[in-house]
N, C-alpha and C positions, 0 to 999 in steps of 0.2 A: 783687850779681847774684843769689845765693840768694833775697833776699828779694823780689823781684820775680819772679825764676820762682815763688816758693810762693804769690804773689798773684795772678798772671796765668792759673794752670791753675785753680784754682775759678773765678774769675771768667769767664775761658772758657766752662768748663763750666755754670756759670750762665745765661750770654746763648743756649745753641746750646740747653739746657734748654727757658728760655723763649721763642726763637724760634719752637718747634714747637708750644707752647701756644699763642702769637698767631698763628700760621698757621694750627691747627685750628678756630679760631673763627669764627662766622658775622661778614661784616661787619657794624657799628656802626649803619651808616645806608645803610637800601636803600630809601629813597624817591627819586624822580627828583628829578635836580639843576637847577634854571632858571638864566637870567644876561638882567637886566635887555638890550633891546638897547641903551639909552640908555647903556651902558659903552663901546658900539662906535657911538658919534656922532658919531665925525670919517668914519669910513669907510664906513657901514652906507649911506646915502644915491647916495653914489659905484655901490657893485657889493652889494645885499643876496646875492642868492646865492654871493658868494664868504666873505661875513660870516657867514652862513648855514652855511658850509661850513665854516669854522675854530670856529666855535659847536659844532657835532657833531663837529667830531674831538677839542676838548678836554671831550667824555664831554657835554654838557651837554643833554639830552632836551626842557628847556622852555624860552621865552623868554615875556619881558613888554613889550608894546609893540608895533611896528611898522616898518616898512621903509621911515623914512624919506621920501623922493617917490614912491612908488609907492600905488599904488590898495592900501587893505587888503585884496581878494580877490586880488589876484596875490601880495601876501604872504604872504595865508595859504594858496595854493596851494605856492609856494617850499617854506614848513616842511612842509608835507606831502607834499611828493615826498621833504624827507628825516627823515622818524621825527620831525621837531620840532613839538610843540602848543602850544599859546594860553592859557596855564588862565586868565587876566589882561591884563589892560592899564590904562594910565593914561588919566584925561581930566579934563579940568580943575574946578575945583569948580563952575560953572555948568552945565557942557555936559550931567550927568544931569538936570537940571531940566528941559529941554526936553523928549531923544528919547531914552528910555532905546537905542533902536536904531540913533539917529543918533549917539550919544556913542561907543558898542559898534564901531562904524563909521569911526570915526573924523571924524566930520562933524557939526561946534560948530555948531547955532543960529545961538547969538551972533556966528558967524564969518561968517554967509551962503552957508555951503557947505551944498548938501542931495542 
């Protein structure tokens, strides 16, 4: 019993020590956080602003991609009613070939959507 209380008060005192050391320090990493929306691909299609909305409550400022069946100007209206931006998206290895604005757009050439 001794020997565990004479190991347990430095140790203590060690952690509440260096708690305060890692509490005074600036965070690690302050650049904005993204989350592919392709993680949320069973659901995002269904209700994007509700996808939208659990995106921004777990801290996450940027997304990559798109919303699914919706027109990409209503999606990116969506992220911008709430703080979330666009720095990125995907398109397939063909679809910059064409329109670098049609790709940007979400709208493949190759696919006959213009």
């Amino acid at each position: 019993m001794m020997k565990t209380k004479v190991l347990v008060i430095p140790l203590l005192a060690v952690t509440l020590l260096f708690n305060e050391v890692i509490l005074a320090q600036k965070p690690l990493y302050t650049a904005p956080l993204g989350v592919q929306t392709y993680t949320f691909r069973r659901s995002i299609g269904n209700d994007p602003a509700k996808v939208l909305d659990t995106i921004k409550m777990l801290g996450f400022t940027e997304v990559e991609g798109g919303g699914g069946r919706i027109a990409p100007e209503d999606f990116k209206k969506l992220c911008d009613e709430r703080g979330i931006s666009i720095p990125s998206t995907g398109a397939g290895y063909r679809a910059p070939s064409g329109c670098v604005r049609c790709a940007a757009a979400g709208r493949h050439p190759e696919s006959g959507r213009r």
